[in-house]
KERO-665911 format. One record per residue (C-alpha): z, y, x; residue in three letters. Coordinates in steps of 0.25 Angstrom, whole numbers, padded with zeros to 4 digits, always signed. Layout:
ZYXALA/...
This chain:
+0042-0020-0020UNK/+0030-0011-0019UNK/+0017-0006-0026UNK/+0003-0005-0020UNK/-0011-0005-0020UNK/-0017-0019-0014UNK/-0032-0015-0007UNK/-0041-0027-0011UNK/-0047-0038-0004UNK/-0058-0030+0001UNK/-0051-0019+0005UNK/-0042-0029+0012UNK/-0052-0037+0020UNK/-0058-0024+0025UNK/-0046-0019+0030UNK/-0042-0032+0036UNK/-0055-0033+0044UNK/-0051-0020+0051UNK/-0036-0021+0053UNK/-0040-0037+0058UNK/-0044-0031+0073UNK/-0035-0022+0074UNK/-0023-0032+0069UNK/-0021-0038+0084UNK/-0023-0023+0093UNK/-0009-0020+0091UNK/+0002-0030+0092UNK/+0014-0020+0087UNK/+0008-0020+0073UNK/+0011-0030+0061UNK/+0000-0029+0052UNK/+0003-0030+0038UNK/-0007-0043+0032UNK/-0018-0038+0022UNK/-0012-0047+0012UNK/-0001-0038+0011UNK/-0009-0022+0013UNK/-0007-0015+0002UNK/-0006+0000-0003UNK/+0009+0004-0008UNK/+0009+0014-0019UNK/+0025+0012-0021UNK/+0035+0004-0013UNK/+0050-0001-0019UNK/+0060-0007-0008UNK/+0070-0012-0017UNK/+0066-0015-0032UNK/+0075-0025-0040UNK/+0070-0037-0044UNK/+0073-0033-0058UNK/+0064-0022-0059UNK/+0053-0029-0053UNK/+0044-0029-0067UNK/+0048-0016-0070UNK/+0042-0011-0056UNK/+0030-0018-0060UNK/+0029-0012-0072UNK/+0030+0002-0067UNK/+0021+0001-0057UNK/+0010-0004-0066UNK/+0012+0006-0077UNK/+0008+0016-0066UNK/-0003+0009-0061UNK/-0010+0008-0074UNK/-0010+0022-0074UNK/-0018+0025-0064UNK/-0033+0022-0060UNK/-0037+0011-0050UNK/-0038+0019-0036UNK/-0051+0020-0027UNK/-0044+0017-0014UNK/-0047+0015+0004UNK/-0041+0010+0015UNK/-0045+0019+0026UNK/-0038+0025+0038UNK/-0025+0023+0042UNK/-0012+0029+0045UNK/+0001+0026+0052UNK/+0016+0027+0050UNK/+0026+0035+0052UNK/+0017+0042+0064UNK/+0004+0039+0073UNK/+0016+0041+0084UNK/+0024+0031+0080UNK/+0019+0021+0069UNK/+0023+0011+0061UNK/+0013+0007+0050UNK/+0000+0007+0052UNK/-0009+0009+0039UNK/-0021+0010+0031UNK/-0024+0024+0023UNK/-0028+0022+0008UNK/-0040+0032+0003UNK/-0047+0034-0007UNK/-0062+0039-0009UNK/-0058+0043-0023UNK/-0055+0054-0030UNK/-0039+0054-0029UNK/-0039+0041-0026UNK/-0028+0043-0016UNK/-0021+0051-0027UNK/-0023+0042-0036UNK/-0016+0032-0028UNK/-0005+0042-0024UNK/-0002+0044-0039UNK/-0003+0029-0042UNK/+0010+0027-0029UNK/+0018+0038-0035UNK/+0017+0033-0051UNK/+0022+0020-0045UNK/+0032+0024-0037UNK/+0038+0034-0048UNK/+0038+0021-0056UNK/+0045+0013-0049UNK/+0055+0024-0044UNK/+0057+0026-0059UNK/+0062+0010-0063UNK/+0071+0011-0049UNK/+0060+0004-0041UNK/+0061+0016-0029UNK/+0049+0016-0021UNK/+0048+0022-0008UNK/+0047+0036-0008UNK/+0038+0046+0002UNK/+0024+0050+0001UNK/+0015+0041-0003UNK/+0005+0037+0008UNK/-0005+0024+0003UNK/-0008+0016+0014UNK/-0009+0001+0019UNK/+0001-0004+0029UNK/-0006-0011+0039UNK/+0004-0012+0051UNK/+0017-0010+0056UNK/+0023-0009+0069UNK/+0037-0011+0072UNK/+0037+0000+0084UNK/+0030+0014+0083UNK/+0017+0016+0090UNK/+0007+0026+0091UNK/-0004+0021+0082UNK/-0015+0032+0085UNK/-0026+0022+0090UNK/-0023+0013+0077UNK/-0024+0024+0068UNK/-0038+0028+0076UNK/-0042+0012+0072UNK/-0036+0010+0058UNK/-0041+0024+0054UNK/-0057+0021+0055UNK/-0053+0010+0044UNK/-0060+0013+0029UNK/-0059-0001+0021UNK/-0068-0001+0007UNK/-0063+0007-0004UNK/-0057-0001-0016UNK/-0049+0002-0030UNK/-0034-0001-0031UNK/-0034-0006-0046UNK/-0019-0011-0046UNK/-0005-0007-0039UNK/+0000-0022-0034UNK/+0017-0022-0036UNK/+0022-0031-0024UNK/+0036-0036-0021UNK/+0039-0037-0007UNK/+0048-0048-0001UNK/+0055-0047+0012UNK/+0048-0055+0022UNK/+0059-0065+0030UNK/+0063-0063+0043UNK/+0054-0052+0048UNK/+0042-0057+0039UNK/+0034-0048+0032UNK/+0036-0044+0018UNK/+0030-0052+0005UNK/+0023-0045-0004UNK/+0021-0050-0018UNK/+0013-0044-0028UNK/+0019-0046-0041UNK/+0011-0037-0050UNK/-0003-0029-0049UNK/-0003-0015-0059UNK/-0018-0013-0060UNK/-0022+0002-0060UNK/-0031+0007-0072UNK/-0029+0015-0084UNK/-0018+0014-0091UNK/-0024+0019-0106UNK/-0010+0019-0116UNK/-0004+0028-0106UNK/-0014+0037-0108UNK/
């Protein structure tokens, strides 16, 4: 189960168009499809089916806490290393004032949430980004960040924080993601 932004249709087609090209130039990569990219704020490996709702619920008392987030995709980045990478992936930016922040703030809330119910999100520094390939071997990826890097897709707002539940994929298949609820983000006035 996992929590996460979902950029819109436009901001999907952009990105499409540019990745498109690049798709075929090297083999080694599986690129994740566009109907899956998203932006995780908080991701949950093993979460019982019995607290689902309760998940659900958490994540959108925080998410109606805070502010709809003027948000980017530009630039890119790699994992682990440039040397030896794994991930390829698009940065998350904002133009606004602690836009970034703001996002930053919104991952943590939800992941102190769902820590708190015994949902145990993954832990370490919190890094926005959206997959956009994976490599089963380690290569020097230098040249593709020189490429993805020159990417700036057109700004947008994330208004809502999309819950998914992820089903194994058979065989050697790609996961399933379902979205199963949509938080909106806004201004949550009985809190205040």
């Amino acid at each position: 189960m996992f929590a996460a932004i979902v950029p819109p249709p436009t901001a999907h087609a952009d990105l499409d168009a540019f990745v498109e090209v690049r798709r075929d130039v090297e083999s080694g990569l599986r690129w994740t499809p566009p109907h899956l990219w998203h932006v995780t704020l908080a991701f949950m490996a093993d979460v019982q089916e019995r607290i689902v709702d309760e998940v659900i619920d958490e994540i959108a008392g925080v998410a109606i806490q805070h502010q709809p987030i003027p948000l980017q995709l530009s630039g890119a980045g790699v994992f682990p290393s440039v040397a030896d990478t794994r991930v390829v992936w698009m940065d998350v930016s904002s133009d606004a004032s602690g836009g970034l922040g703001d996002l930053e703030h919104l991952a943590l809330g939800v992941r102190r949430a769902c820590g708190r119910i015994g949902a145990s999100p993954a832990g370490g520094d919190y890094r926005p980004h959206l997959t956009l390939a994976r490599s089963r071997r380690p290569f020097e990826a230098t040249r593709w960040l020189r490429v993805m890097d020159a990417y700036v897709g057109p700004p947008w707002t994330a208004d809502e924080v999309t819950v998914f539940v992820s089903h194994r994929g058979t065989g050697k298949g790609r996961p399933h993601y379902e979205a199963v609820a949509a938080c909106p983000l806004g201004a949550d006035l009985s809190r205040g």
